[in-house]
C-alpha positions in Angstrom: 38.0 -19.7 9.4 35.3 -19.5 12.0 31.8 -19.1 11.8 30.3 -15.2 11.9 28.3 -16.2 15.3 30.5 -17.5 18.2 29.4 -20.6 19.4 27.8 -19.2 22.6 25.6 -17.0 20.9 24.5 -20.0 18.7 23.9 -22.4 21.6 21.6 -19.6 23.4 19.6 -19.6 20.3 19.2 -23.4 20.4 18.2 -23.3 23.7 15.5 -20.4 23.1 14.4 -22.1 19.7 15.3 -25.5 19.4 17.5 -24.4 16.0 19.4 -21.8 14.6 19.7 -20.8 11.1 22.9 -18.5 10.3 23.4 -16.8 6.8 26.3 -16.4 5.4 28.2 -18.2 8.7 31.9 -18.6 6.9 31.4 -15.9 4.6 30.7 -15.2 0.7 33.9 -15.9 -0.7 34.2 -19.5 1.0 30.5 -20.3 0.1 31.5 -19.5 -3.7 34.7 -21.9 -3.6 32.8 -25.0 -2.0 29.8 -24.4 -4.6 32.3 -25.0 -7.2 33.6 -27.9 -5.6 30.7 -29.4 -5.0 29.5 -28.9 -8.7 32.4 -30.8 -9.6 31.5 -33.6 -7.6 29.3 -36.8 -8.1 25.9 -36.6 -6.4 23.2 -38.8 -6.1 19.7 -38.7 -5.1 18.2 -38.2 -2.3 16.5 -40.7 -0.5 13.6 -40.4 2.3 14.2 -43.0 5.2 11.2 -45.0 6.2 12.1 -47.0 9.0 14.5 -49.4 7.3 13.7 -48.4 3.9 15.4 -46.3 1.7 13.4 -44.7 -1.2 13.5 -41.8 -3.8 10.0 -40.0 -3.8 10.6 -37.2 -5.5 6.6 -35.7 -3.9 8.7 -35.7 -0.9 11.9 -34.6 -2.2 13.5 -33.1 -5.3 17.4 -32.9 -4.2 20.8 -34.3 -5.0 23.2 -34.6 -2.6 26.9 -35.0 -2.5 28.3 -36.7 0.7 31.8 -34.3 1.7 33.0 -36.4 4.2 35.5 -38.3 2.0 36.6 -34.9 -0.3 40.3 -33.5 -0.1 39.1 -30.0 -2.3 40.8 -27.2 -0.5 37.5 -25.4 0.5 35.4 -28.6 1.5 38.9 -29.8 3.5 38.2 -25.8 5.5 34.7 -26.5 5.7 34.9 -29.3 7.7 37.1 -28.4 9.8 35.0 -25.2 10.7 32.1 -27.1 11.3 34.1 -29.6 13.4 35.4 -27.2 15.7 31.9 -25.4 15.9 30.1 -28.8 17.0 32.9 -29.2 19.7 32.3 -25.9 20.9 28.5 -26.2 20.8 28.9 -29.9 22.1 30.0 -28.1 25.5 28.0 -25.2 25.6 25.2 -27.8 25.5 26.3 -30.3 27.2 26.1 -32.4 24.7 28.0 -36.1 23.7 28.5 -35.8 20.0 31.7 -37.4 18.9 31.5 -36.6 15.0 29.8 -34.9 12.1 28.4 -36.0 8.5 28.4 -33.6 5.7 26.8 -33.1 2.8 25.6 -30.9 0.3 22.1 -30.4 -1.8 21.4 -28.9 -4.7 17.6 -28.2 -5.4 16.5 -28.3 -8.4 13.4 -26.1 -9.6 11.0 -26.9 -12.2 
């Protein structure tokens, strides 16, 4: 599974922008099988870092998260791998020294 963007074409829009946003990078079908993993999964809530501090204010924040580093789900176990090999390739199209990744997911919740 790779992302729908090469890596190059990513970092050039980093460079331009200072981010990139990419909808849809791994595809429908793999975003529908990590949402129902992730559903399946406990979350907790978010927390807004204040120096040292941890805290849950939801004026700030409204969002659950569930930390994927640790899950062996089928799609999640994909997902990561994706994404690792995409911040090794943007790592050296950047010239950048990142040695790992953190993932999570949020789920919003509307009122």
């Amino acid at each position: 599974m790779q992302c729908s963007v090469g890596a190059d074409v990513l970092a050039r829009r980093v460079e331009r922008e200072g981010f990139c946003v990419v909808d849809a990078a791994f595809g429908r079908e793999h975003a529908l099988e990590l949402r129902l993993e992730v559903a399946g999964l406990e979350k907790s809530a978010a927390t807004i870092a204040t120096g040292m501090r941890m805290s849950r204010d939801l004026k700030k924040r409204d969002d659950v998260i569930a930390w994927l580093n640790k899950s062996e789900e089928p799609a999640t176990r994909r997902h990561r791998w994706a994404m690792e090999h995409l911040r090794e390739a943007l790592s050296e199209s950047l010239g950048l020294k990142t040695d790992k990744c953190s993932f999570a997911c949020a789920e919003y919740v509307s009122e």
